[in-house]
TORLUMZA-92996 format. One record per residue (C-alpha): residue number from 1; residue in three letters; z, y, x. Coordinates in steps of 0.25 Angstrom, whole numbers, plus 2048, in hexadecimal, padded with zeros to 3 digits. Each point is the difference from the previous one (the first is absolute). Example, Ala and Ser with C-alpha at 12.3 -4.5 7.8 and 13.67 -1.06 7.14 Angstrom:
# residues 2
@pos:1 | code:ALA | z:81F | y:7EE | x:831
@pos:2 | code:SER | z:7FE | y:80E | x:806
This chain:
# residues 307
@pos:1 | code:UNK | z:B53 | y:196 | x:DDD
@pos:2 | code:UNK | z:80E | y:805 | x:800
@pos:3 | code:UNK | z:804 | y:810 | x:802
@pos:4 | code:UNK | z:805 | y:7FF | x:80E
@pos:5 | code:UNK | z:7F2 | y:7FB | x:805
@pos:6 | code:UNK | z:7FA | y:809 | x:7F9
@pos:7 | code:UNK | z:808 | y:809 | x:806
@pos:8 | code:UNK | z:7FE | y:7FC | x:80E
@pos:9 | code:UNK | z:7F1 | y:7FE | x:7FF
@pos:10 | code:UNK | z:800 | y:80F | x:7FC
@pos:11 | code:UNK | z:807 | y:805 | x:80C
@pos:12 | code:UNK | z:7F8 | y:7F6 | x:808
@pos:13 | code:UNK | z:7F2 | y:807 | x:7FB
@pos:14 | code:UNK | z:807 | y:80F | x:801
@pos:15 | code:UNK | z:809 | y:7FE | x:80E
@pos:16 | code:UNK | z:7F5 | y:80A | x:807
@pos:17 | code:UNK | z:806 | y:80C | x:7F6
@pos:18 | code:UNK | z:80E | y:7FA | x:7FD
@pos:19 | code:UNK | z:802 | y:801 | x:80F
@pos:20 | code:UNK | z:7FE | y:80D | x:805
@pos:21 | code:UNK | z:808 | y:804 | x:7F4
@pos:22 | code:UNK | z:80D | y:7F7 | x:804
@pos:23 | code:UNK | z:800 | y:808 | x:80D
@pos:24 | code:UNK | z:7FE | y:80E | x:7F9
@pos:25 | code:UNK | z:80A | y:7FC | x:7F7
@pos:26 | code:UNK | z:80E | y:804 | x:808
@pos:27 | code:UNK | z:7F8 | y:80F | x:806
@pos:28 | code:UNK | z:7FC | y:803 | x:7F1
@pos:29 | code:UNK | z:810 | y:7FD | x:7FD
@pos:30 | code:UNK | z:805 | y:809 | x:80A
@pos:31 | code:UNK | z:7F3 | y:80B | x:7FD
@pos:32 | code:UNK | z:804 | y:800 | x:7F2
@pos:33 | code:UNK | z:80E | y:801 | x:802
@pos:34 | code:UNK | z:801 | y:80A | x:80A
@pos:35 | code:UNK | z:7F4 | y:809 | x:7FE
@pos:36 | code:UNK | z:7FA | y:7FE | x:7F2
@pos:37 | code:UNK | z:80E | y:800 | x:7F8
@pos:38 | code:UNK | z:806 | y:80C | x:806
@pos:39 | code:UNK | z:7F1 | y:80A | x:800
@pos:40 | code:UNK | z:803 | y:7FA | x:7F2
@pos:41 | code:UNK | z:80E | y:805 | x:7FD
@pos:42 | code:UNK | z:7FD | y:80E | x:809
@pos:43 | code:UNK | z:7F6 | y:801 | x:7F4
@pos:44 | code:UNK | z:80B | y:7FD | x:7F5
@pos:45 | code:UNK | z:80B | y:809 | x:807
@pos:46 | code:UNK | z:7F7 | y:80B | x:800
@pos:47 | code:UNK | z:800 | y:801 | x:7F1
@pos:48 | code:UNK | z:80E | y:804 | x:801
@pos:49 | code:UNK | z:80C | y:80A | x:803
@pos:50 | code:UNK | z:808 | y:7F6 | x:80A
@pos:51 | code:UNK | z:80C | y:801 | x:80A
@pos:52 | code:UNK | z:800 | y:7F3 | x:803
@pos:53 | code:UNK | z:80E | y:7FD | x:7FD
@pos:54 | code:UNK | z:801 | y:7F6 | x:7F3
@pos:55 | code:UNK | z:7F5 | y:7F7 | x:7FA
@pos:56 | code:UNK | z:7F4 | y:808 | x:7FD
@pos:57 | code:UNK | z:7FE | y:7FB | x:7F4
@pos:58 | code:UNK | z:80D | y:806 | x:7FC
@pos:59 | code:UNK | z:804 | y:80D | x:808
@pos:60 | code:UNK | z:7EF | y:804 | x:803
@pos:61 | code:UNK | z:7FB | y:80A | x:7F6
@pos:62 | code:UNK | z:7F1 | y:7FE | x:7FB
@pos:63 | code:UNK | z:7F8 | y:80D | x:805
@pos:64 | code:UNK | z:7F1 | y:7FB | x:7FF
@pos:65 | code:UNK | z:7F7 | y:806 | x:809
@pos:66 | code:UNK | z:80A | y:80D | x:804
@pos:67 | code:UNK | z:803 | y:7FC | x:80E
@pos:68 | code:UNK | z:7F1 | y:801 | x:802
@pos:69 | code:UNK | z:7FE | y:80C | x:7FA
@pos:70 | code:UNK | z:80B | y:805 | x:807
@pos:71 | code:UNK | z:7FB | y:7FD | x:80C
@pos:72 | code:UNK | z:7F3 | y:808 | x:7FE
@pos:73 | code:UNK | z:809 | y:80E | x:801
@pos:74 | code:UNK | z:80A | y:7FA | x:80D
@pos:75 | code:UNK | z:7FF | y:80A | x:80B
@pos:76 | code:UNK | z:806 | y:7F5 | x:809
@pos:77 | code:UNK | z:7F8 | y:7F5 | x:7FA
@pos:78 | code:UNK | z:7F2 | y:808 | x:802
@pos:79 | code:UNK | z:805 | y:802 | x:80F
@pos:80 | code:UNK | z:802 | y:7F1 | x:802
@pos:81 | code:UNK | z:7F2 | y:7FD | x:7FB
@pos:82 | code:UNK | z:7F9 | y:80A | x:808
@pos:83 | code:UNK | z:809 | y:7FA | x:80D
@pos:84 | code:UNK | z:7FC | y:7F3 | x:7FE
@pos:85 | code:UNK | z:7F2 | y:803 | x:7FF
@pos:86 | code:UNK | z:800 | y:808 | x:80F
@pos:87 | code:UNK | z:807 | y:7F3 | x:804
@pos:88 | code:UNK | z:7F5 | y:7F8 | x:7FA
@pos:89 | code:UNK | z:7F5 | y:809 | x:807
@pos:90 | code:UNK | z:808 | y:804 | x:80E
@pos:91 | code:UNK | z:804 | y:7F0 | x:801
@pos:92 | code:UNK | z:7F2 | y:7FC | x:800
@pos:93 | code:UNK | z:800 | y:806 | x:80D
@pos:94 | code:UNK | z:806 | y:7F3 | x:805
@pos:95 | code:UNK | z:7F4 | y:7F8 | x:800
@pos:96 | code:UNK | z:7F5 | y:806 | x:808
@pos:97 | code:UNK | z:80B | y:805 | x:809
@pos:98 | code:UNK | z:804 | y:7F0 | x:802
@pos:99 | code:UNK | z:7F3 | y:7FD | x:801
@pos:100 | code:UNK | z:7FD | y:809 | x:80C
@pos:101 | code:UNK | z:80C | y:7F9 | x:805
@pos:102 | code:UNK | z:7FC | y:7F2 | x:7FE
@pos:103 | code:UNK | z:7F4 | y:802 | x:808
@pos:104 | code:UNK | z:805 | y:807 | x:80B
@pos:105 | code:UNK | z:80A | y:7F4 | x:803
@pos:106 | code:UNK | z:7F5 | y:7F6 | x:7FC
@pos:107 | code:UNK | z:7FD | y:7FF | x:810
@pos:108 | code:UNK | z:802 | y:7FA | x:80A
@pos:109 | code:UNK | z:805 | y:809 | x:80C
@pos:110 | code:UNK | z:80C | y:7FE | x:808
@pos:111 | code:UNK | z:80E | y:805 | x:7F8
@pos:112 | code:UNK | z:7FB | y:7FE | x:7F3
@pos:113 | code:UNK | z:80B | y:7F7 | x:7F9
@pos:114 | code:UNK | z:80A | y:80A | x:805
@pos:115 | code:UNK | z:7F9 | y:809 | x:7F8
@pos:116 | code:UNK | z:7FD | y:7F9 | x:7F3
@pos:117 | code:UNK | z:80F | y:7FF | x:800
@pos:118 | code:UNK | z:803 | y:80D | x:800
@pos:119 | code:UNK | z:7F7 | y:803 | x:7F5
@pos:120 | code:UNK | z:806 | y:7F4 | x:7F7
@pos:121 | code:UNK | z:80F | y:804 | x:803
@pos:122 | code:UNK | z:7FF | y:80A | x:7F4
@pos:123 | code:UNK | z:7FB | y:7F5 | x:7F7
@pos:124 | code:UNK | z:80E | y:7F8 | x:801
@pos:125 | code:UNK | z:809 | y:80C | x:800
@pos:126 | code:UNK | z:807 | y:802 | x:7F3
@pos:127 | code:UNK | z:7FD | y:80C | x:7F6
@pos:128 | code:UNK | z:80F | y:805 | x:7FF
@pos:129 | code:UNK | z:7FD | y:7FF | x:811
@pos:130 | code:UNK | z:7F3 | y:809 | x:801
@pos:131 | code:UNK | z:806 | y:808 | x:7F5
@pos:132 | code:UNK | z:80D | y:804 | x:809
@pos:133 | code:UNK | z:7F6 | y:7FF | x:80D
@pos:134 | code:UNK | z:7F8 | y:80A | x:7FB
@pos:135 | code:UNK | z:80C | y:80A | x:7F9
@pos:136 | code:UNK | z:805 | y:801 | x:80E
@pos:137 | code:UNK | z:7F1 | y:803 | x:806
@pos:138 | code:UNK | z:800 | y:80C | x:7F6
@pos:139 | code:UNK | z:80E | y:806 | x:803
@pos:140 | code:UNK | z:7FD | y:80F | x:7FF
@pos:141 | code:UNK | z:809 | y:802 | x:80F
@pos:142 | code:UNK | z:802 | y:7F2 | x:805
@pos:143 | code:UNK | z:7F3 | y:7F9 | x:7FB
@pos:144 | code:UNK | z:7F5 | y:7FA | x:80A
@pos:145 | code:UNK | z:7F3 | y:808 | x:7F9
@pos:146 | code:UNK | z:808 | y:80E | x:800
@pos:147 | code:UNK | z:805 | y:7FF | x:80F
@pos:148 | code:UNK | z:7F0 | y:7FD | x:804
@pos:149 | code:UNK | z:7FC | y:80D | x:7F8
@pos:150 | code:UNK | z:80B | y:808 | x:806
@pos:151 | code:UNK | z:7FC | y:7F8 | x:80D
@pos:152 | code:UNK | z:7F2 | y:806 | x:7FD
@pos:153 | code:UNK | z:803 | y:80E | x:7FC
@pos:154 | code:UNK | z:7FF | y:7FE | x:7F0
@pos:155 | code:UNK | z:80A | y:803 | x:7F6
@pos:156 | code:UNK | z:808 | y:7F5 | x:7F9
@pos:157 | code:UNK | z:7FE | y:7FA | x:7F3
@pos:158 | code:UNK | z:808 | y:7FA | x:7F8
@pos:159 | code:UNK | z:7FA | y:7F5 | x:7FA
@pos:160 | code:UNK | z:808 | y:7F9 | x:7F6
@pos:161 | code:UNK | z:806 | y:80E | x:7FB
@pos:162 | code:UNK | z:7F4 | y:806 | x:7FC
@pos:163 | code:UNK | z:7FC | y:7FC | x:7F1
@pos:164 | code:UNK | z:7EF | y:802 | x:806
@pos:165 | code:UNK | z:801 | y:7F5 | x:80A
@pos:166 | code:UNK | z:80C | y:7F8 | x:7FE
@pos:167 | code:UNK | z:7F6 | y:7F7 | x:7F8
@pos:168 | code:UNK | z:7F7 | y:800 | x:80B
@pos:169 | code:UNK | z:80B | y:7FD | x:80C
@pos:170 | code:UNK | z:805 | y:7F3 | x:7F6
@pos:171 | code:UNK | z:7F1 | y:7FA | x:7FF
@pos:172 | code:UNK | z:7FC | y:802 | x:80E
@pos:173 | code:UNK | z:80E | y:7F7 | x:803
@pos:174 | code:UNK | z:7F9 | y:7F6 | x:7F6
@pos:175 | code:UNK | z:7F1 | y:802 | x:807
@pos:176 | code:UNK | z:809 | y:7FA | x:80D
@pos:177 | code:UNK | z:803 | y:7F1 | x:7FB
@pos:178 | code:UNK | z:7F4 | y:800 | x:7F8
@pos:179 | code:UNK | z:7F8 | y:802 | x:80A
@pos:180 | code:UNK | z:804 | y:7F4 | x:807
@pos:181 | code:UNK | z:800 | y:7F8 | x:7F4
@pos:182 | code:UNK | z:7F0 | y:804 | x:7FF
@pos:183 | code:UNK | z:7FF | y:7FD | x:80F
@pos:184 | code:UNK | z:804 | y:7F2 | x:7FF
@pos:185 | code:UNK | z:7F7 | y:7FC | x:7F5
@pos:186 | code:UNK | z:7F4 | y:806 | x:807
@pos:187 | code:UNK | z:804 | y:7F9 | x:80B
@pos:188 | code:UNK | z:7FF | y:7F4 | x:7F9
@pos:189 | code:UNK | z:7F3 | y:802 | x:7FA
@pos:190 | code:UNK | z:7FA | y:805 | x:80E
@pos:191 | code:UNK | z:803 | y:7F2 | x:804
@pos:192 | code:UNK | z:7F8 | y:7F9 | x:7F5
@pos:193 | code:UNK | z:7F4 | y:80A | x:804
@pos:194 | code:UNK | z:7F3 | y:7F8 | x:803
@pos:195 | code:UNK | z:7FE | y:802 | x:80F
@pos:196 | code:UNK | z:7F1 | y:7FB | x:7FB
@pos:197 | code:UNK | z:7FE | y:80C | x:7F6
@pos:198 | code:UNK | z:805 | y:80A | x:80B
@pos:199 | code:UNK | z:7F6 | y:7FB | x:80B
@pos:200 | code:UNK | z:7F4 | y:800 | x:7F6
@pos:201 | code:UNK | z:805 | y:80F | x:7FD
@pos:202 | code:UNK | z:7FF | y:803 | x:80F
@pos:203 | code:UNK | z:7F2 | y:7FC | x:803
@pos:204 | code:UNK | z:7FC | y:806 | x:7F3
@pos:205 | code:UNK | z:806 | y:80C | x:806
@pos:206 | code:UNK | z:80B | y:803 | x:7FA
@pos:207 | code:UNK | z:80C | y:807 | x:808
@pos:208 | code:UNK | z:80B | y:807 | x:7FD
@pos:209 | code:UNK | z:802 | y:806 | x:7F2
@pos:210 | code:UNK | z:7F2 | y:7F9 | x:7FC
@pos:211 | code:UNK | z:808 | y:7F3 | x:803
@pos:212 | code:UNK | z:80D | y:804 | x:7FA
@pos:213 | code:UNK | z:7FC | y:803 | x:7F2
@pos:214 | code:UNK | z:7F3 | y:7F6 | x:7FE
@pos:215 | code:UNK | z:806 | y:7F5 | x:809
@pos:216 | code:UNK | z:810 | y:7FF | x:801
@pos:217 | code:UNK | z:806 | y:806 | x:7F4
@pos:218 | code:UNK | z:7F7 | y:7F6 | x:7F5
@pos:219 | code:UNK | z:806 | y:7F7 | x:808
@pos:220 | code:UNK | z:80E | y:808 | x:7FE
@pos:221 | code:UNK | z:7FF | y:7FF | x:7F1
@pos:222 | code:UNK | z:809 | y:7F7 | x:7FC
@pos:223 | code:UNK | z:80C | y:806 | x:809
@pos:224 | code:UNK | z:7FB | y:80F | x:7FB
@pos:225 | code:UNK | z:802 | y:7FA | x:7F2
@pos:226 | code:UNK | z:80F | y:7FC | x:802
@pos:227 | code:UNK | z:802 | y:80C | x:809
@pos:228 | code:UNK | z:7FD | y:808 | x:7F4
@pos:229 | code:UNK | z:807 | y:7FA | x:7F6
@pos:230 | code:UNK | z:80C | y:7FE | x:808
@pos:231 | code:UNK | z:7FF | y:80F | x:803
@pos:232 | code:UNK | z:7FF | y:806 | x:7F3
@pos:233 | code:UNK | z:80B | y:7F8 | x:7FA
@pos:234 | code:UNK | z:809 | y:804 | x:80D
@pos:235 | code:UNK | z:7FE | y:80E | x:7FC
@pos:236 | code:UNK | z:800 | y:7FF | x:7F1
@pos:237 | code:UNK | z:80E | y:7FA | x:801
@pos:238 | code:UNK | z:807 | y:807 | x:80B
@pos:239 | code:UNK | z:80E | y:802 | x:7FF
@pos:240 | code:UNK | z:808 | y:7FC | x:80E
@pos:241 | code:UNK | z:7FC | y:80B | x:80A
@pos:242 | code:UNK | z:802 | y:80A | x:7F4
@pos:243 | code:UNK | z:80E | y:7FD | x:7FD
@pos:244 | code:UNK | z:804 | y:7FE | x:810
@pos:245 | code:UNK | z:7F9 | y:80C | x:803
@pos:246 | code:UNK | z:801 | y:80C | x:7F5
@pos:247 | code:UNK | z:806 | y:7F8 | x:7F3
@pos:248 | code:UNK | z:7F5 | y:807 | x:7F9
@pos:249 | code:UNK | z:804 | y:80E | x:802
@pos:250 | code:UNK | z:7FF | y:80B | x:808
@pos:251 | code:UNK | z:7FF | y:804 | x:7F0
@pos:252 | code:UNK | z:7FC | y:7F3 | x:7FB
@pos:253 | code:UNK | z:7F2 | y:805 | x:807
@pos:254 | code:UNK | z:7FF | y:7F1 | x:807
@pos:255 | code:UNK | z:803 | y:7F8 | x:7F2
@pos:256 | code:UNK | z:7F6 | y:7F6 | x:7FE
@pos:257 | code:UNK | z:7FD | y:7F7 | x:7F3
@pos:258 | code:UNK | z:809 | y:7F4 | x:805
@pos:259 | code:UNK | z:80B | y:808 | x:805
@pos:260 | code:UNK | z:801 | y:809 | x:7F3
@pos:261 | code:UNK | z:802 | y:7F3 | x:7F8
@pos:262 | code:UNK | z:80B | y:7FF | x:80A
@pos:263 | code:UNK | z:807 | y:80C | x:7FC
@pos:264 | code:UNK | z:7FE | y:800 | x:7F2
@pos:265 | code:UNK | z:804 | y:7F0 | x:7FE
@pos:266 | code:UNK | z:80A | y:7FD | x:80A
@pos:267 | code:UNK | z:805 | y:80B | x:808
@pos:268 | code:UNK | z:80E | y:805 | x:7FE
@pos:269 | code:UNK | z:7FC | y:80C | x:7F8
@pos:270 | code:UNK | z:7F5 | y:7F7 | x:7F8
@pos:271 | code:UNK | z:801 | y:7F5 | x:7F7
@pos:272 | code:UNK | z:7F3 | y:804 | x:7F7
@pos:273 | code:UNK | z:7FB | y:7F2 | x:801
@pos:274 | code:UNK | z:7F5 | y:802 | x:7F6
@pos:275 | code:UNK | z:7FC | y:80C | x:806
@pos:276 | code:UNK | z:7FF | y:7F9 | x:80F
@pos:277 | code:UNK | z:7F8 | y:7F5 | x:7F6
@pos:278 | code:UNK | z:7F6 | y:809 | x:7FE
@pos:279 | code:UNK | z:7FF | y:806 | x:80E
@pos:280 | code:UNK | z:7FE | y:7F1 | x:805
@pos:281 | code:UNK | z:7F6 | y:7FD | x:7F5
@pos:282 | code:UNK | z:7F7 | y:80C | x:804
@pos:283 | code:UNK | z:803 | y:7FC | x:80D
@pos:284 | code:UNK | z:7FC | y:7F1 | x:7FE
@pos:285 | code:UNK | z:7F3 | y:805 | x:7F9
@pos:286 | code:UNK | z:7FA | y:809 | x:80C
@pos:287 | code:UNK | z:803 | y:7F1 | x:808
@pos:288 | code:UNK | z:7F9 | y:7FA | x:7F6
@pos:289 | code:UNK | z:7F4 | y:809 | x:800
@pos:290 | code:UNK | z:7FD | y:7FD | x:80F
@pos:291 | code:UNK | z:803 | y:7F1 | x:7FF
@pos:292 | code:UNK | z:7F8 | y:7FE | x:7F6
@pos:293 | code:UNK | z:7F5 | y:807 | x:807
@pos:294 | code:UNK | z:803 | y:7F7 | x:80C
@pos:295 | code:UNK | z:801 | y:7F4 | x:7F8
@pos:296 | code:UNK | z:7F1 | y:802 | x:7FA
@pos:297 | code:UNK | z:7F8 | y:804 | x:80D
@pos:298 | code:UNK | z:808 | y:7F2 | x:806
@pos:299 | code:UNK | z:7F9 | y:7F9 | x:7F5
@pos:300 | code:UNK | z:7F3 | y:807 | x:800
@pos:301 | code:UNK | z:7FF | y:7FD | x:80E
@pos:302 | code:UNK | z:805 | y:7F2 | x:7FE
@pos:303 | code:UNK | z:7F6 | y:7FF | x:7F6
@pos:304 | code:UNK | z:7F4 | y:806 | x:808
@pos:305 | code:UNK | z:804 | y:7F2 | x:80B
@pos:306 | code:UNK | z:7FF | y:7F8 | x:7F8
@pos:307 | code:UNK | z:7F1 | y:804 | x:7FB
């Protein structure tokens, strides 16, 4: 029997594995490429001392583990890590604030696509546009929110120039598109519930709340998932609204770990590139912790079906 037909009896008797792989093939390409070469080389570069101008093999200087322990005494860098975590708690909001949302336009009354538009327009509006949207809202004279507390007999604030709450103004411009990110998906998954299961809740008694958390949000579980996934990586790389609306001051106090990487790699008075290496790295392993717990309750409950 000659090699080729061997050959083709071989694929013949493995085609059910070789042809998942052919179509992974070109995704794995691109995935490699674009994410698992360049996590790779922010690793490398953060060995060094680098301004990126020159090949690094020969302008970089070897530092080890110094931009790391660096880190560990930056002011700015400790502000930017504890801002990214009120991101990653206040962001959270998004999702039982679109659920809400989701079930009130989950009806059937008179005006109600008028209304799920209004709450999806924010959805499809650019970042750089809720950013400048939401500057203007907290002009300190002319702004929308200090004309109604003047309007209500209250003193003016000025949001954005305060280092306490500027963070806080920039998130809840965030909480507006996500929201309505959230409210689509539950949207979606409020359509998939089973008008069976919901009946059998009533005449079982269930009403209300009872039927909210034992009937409808099991049901929800697969949109709660993405919600929260999507969320948490939304607020962990959040870098548009702060750079439209504070450039990471007043005082650097709106910095967050993606936008201090910025400044100290590419902005006009960085070029530390092994330095913004390490702030990514640190960055890339926060992400990783909560995908990876994602990734293992995705497969324990995938697990759980199948038995």
């Amino acid at each position: 029997m000659s090699t080729a037909t061997l050959g083709t009896d071989w694929i013949r008797r493995n085609r059910m594995v070789i042809t998942p792989l052919l179509f992974l093939l070109p995704g794995l390409l691109f995935f490699s490429v674009y994410v698992i070469i360049p996590i790779y080389e922010s690793f490398h570069i953060s060995l060094y001392e680098w301004n990126g101008l020159g090949e690094l093999s020969d302008k970089a200087v070897f530092v080890g583990l110094n931009n790391y322990q660096e880190l560990m005494s930056d002011r700015a860098f400790e502000v930017s890590l504890w801002n990214n975590f009120k991101w990653l708690a206040l962001y959270l909001l998004a999702i039982p604030a679109g659920l809400f949302i989701a079930l009130f336009l989950n009806q059937t009354i008179m005006g109600i696509r008028i209304y799920k538009s209004l709450f999806f327009f924010p959805f499809v509006l650019s970042q750089v546009v809720v950013g400048l949207v939401f500057s203007w809202f907290y002009l300190p004279r002319e702004g929308l929110l200090n004309a109604l507390l003047v309007f209500l007999d209250f003193d003016t604030v000025n949001i954005l120039g305060d280092p306490t709450t500027a963070t806080y103004g920039i998130i809840a411009a965030g909480l507006w598109p996500q929201t309505a990110y959230c409210m689509i998906l539950y949207l979606t998954g409020l359509n998939a519930v089973d008008p069976e299961q919901i009946e059998a809740g009533r005449l079982d008694g269930a009403k209300g709340w009872r039927m909210l958390w034992h009937v409808i949000l099991p049901q929800l579980k697969p949109a709660t998932f993405i919600a929260f996934v999507v969320t948490i990586i939304g607020a962990l790389r959040s870098f548009d609204l702060i750079s439209i609306m504070t450039n990471g001051g007043p005082f650097g106090s709106t910095r967050v770990l993606s936008f201090y990487m910025f400044e100290k790699a590419l902005s006009e008075y960085g070029f530390r590139m092994g330095y913004g290496s390490a702030i990514a790295v640190v960055l890339f392993l926060i992400m990783l912790v909560f995908i990876g717990y994602f990734l293992w309750s995705m497969y324990k409950d995938e697990k759980a079906a199948r038995h």
